[in-house]
LUMTOR-776175 format. One record per residue (C-alpha): x, y, z; residue number from 1. Coordinates in steps of 0.02 Angstrom, whole numbers, plus 50000, padded with zeros to 5 digits. Example, Ala and Ser with C-alpha at 12.3 -4.5 7.8 and 13.67 -1.06 7.14 Angstrom:
BEGIN
site x->50615; y->49775; z->50390; resi->1
site x->50684; y->49947; z->50357; resi->2
***
This chain:
BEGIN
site x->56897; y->51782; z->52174; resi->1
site x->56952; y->51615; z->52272; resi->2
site x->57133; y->51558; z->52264; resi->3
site x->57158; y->51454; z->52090; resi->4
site x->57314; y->51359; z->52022; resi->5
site x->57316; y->51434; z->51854; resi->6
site x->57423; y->51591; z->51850; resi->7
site x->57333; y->51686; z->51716; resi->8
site x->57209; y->51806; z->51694; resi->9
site x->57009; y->51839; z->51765; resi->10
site x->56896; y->51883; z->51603; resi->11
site x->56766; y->51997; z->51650; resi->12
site x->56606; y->52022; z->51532; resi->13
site x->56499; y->52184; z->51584; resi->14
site x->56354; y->52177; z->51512; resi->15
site x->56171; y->52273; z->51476; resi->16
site x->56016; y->52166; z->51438; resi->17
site x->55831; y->52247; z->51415; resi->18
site x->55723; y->52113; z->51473; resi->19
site x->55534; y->52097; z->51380; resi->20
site x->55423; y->51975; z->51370; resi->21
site x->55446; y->51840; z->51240; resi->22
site x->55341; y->51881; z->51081; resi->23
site x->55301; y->51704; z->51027; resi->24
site x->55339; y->51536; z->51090; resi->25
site x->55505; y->51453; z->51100; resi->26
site x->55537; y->51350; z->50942; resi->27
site x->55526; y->51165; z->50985; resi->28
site x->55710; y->51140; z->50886; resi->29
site x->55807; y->51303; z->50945; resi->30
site x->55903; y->51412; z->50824; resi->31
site x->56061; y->51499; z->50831; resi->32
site x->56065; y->51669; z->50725; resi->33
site x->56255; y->51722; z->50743; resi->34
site x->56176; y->51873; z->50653; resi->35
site x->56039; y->51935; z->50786; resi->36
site x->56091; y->52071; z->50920; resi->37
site x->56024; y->52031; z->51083; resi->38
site x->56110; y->52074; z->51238; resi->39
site x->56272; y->52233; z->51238; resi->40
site x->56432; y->52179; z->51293; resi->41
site x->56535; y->52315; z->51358; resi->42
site x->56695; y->52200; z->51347; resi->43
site x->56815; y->52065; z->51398; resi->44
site x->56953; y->52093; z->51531; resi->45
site x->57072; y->52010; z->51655; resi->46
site x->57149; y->52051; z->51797; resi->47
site x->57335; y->52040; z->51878; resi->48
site x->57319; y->52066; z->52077; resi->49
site x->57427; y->51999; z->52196; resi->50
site x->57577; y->52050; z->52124; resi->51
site x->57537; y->51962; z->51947; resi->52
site x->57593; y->52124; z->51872; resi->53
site x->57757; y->52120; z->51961; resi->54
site x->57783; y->51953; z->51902; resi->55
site x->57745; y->52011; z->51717; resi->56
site x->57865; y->52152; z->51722; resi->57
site x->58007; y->52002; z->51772; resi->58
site x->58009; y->52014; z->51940; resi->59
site x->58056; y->51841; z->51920; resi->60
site x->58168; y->51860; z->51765; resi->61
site x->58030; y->51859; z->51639; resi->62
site x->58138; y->51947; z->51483; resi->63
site x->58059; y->52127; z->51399; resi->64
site x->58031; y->52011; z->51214; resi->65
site x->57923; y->51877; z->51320; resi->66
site x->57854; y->52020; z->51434; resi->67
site x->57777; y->52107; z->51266; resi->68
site x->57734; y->51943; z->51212; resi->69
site x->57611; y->51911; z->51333; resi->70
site x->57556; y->52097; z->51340; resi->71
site x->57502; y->52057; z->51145; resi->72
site x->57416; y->51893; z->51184; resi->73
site x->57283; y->51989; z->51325; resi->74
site x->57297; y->52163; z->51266; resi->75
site x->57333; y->52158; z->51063; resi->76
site x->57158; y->52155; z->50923; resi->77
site x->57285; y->52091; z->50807; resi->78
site x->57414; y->51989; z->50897; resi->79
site x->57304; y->51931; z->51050; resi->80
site x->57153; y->51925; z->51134; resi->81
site x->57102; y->52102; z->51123; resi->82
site x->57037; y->52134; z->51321; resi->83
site x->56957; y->52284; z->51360; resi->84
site x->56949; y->52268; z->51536; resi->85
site x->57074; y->52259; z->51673; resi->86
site x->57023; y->52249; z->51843; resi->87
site x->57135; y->52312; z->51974; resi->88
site x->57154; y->52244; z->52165; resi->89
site x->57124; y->52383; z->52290; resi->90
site x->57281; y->52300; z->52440; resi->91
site x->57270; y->52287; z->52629; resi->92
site x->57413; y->52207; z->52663; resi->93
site x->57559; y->52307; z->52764; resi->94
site x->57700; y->52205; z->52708; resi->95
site x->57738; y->52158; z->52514; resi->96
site x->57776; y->51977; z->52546; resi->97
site x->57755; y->51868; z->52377; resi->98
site x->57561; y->51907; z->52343; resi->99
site x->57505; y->52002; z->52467; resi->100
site x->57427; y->52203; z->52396; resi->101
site x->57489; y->52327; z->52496; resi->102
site x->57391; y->52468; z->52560; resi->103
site x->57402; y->52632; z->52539; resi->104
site x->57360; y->52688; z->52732; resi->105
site x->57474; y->52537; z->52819; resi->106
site x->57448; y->52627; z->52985; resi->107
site x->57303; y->52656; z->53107; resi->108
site x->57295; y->52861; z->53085; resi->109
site x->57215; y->52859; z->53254; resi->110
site x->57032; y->52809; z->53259; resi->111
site x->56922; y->52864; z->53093; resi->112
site x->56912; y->53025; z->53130; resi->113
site x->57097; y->53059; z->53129; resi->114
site x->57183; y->53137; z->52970; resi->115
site x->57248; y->52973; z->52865; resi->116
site x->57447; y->52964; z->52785; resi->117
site x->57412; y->52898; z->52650; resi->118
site x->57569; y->52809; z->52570; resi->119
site x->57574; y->52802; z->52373; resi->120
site x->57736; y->52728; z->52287; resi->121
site x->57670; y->52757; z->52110; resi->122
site x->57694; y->52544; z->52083; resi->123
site x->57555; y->52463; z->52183; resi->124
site x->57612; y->52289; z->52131; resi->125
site x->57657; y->52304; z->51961; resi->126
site x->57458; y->52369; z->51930; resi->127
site x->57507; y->52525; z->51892; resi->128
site x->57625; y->52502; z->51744; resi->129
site x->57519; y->52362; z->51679; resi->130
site x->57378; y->52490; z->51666; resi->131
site x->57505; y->52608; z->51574; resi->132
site x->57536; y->52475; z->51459; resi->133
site x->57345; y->52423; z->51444; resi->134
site x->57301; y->52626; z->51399; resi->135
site x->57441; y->52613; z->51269; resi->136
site x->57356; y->52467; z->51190; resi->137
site x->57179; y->52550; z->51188; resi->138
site x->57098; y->52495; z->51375; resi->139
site x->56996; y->52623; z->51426; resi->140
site x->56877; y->52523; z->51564; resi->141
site x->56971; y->52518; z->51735; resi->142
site x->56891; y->52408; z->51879; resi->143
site x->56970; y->52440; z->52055; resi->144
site x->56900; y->52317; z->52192; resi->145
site x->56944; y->52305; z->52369; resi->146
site x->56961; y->52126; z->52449; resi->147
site x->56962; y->52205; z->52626; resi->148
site x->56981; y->52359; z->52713; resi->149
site x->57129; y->52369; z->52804; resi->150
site x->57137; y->52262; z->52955; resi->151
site x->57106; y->52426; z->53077; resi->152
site x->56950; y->52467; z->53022; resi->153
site x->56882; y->52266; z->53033; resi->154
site x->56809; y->52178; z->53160; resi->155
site x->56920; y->52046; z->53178; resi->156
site x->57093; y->52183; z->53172; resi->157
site x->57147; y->52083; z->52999; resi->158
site x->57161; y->52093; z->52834; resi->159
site x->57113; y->51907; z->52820; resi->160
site x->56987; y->51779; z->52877; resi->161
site x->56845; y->51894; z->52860; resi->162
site x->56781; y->52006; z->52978; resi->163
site x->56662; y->52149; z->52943; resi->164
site x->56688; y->52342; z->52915; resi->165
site x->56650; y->52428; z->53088; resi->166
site x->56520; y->52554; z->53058; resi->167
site x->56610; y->52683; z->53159; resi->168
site x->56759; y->52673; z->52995; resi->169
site x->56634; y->52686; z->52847; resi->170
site x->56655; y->52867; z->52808; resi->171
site x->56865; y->52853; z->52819; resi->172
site x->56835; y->52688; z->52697; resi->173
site x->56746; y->52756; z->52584; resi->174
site x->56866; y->52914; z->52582; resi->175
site x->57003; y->52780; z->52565; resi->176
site x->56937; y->52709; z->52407; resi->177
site x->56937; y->52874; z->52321; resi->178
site x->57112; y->52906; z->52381; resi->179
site x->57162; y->52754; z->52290; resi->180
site x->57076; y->52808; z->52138; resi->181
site x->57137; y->52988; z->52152; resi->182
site x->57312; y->52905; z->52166; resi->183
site x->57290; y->52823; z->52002; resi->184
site x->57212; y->52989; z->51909; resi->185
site x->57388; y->53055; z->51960; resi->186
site x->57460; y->52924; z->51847; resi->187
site x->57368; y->52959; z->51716; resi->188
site x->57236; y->52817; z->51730; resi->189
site x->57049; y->52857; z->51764; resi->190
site x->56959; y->52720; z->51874; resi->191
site x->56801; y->52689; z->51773; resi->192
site x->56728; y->52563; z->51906; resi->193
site x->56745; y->52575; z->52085; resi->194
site x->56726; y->52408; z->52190; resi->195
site x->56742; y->52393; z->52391; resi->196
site x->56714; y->52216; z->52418; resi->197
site x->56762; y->52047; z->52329; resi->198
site x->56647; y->51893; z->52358; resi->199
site x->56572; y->51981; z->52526; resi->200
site x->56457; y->51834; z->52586; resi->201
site x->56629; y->51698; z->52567; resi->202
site x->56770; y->51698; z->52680; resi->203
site x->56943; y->51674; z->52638; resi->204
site x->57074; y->51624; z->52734; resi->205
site x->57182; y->51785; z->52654; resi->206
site x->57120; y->51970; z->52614; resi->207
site x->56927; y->51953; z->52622; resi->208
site x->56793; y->52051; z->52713; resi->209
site x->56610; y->52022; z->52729; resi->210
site x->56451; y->52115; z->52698; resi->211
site x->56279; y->52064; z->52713; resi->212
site x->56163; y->52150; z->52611; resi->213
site x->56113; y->52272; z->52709; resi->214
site x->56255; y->52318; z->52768; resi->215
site x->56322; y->52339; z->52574; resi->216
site x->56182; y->52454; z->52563; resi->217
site x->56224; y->52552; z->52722; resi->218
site x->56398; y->52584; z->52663; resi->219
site x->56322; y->52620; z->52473; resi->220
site x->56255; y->52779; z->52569; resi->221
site x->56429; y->52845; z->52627; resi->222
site x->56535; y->52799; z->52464; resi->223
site x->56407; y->52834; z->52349; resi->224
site x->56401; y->53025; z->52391; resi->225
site x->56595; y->53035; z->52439; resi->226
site x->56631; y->52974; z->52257; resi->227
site x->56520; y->53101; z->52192; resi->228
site x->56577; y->53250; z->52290; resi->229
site x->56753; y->53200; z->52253; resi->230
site x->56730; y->53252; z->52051; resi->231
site x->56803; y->53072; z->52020; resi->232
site x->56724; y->53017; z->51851; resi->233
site x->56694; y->52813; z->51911; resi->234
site x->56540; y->52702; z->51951; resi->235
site x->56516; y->52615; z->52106; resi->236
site x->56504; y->52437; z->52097; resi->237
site x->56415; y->52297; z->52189; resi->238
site x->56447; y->52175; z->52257; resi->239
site x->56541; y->52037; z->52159; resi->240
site x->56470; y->51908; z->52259; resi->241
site x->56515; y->51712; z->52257; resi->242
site x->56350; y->51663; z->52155; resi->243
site x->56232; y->51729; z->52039; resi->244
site x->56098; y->51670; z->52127; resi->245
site x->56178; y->51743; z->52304; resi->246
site x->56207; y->51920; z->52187; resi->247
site x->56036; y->51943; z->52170; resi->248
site x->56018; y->51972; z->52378; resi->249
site x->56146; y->52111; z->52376; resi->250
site x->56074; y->52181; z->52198; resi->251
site x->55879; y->52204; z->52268; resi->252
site x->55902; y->52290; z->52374; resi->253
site x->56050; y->52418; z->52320; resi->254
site x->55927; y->52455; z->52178; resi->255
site x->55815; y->52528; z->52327; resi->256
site x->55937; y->52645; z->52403; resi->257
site x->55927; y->52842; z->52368; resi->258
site x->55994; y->52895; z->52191; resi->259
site x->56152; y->52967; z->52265; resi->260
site x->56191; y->52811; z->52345; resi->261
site x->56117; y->52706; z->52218; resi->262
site x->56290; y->52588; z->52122; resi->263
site x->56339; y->52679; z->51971; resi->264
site x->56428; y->52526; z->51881; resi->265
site x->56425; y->52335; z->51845; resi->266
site x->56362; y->52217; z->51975; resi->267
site x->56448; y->52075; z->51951; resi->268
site x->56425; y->51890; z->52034; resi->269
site x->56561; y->51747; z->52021; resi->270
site x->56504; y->51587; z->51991; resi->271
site x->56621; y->51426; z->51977; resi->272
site x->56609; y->51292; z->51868; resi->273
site x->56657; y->51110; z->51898; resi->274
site x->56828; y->51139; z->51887; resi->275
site x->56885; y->51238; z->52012; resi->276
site x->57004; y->51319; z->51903; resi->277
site x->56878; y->51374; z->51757; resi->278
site x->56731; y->51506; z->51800; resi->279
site x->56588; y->51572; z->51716; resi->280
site x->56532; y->51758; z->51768; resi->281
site x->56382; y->51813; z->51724; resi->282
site x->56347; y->51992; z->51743; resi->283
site x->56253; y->52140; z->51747; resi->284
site x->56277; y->52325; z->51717; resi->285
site x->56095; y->52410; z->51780; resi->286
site x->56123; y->52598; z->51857; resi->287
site x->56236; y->52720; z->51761; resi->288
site x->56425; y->52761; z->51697; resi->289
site x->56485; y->52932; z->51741; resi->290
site x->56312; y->52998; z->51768; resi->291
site x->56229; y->52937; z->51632; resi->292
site x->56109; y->52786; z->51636; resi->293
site x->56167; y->52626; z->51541; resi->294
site x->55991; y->52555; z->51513; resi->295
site x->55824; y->52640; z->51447; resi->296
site x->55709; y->52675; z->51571; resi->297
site x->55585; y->52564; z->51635; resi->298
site x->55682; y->52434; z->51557; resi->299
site x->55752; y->52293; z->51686; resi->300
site x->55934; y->52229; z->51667; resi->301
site x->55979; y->52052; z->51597; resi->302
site x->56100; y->51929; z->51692; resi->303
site x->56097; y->51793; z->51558; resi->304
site x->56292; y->51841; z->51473; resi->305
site x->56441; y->51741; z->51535; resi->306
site x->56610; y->51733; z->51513; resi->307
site x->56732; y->51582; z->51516; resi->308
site x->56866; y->51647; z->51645; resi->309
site x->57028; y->51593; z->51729; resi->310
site x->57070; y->51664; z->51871; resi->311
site x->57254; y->51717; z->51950; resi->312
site x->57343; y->51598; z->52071; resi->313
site x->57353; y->51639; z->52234; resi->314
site x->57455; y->51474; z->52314; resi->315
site x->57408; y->51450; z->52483; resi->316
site x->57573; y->51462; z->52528; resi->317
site x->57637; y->51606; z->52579; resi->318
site x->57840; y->51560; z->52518; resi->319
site x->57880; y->51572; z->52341; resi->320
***
């Protein structure tokens, strides 16, 4: 997600769509039937990164009766919007400064074979209590994503401005994902979806990290299997990238990679709308959930639902 003024929430729509062949022409005059089932939606969510949550829980004064206030307007069926979703941001950032997601391995263990010290403070920005609160209220879908690795294992030594993964640091990253989502099992949350790169062919001038799609593939084929032989119960998920129509590069060819490898989750794409503040997100969900396939098979997945979203602000400046 790119930096955005509003200070609110990113709606997510996962979706499953089994694509045929039109049976009859399109009517000249087209027709809405509110009543006609065409394309699953798996749900609505949002997401409070960068220290959103922290802000929630009144970092910055916000009282406990406004605090559940706004809980009930995203999380509540019959006070609120009713989300389903939360996504969660995966940090890199060694320091906790305003919005910046700190990481749970701050320091260079010693090259990527070295044993990692991991460093969990049960918080993680205010994420982890909101997902407490989000369970309480019925949220069962949990979407971690990584905006960059930490800055060690990149090519350009930061957590910012880009840079690729080196190849050398796949294996620890991909161990380092399931750490994080081991961290949050601990707590009582499962991680249902399990992202390692946001926007991956856009560069941001804060946490970001790119990926062509091969190498999205190449690393598919080391956290794909460590997921899997970790006994975590969470989909991998590609790519999220800035686009629908730039999604569909880093889809193709996942889709061609081994079945262990293979993403097990949504593959979501961000595409913005004319004002930079508003977004629509069309998805897709084609692979599986915890093992099991979420489409029929030989059927093709669908990328026509969308979602109005706003996203969180991230000011460019790095003072309150």
């Amino acid at each position: 997600m790119k930096r955005l003024v509003a200070s609110t929430a990113v709606l997510l729509a996962l979706t499953t769509q089994a694509v045929a062949a039109p049976a009859h022409p399109a009517p000249a005059h087209p027709v809405i039937d509110f009543r006609a089932e065409l394309q699953p939606i798996d749900g609505f969510g949002f997401s409070m990164a960068f220290q959103r949550a922290d802000l929630l829980h009144g970092a910055r004064g916000l009282s406990p009766a406004k605090q559940r206030e706004v809980l009930d307007l995203l999380l509540s069926k019959g006070k609120g919007a009713g989300l389903s979703i939360l996504r969660l941001g995966i940090g890199s950032s060694t320091d906790r400064v305003y919005d910046h997601m700190p990481t749970i391995l701050p320091a260079d263990p010693g090259g990527p074979q070295a044993t990692p010290k991991y460093v969990w403070d049960g918080w993680d920005g205010g994420q982890v209590w909101l997902a407490k609160e989000a369970k309480d209220y019925g949220v069962t879908r949990f979407f971690a994503d990584a905006w960059s690795a930490p800055a060690f294992m990149k090519t350009n030594g930061s957590e910012n401005d880009g840079g690729e993964l080196r190849p050398e640091w796949r294996q620890a990253y991909a161990n380092y994902l399931v750490q994080y989502a081991k961290f949050y099992q601990q707590e009582g949350i499962g991680i249902t979806d399990l992202g390692f790169t946001n926007e991956p062919n856009w560069t941001a001038t804060y946490a970001s990290m790119r990926f062509t799609p091969q190498q999205a593939v190449d690393f598919l084929k080391v956290l794909g299997p460590t997921v899997r032989a970790s006994g975590l119960k969470t989909g991998v998920v590609c790519c999220d990238a800035a686009g629908w129509d730039r999604q569909v590069a880093y889809t193709k060819p996942s889709r061609r990679t081994p079945r262990p490898a293979r993403p097990c989750g949504p593959s979501p794409a961000t595409a913005t709308a004319v004002r930079p503040r508003w977004r629509s997100r069309p998805t897709s969900v084609s692979g599986c959930r915890n093992g099991r396939r979420t489409a029929p098979p030989g059927t093709r997945t669908g990328t026509t639902a969308a979602a109005t979203t706003v996203s969180p602000s991230r000011p460019t400046s790095r003072t309150p």
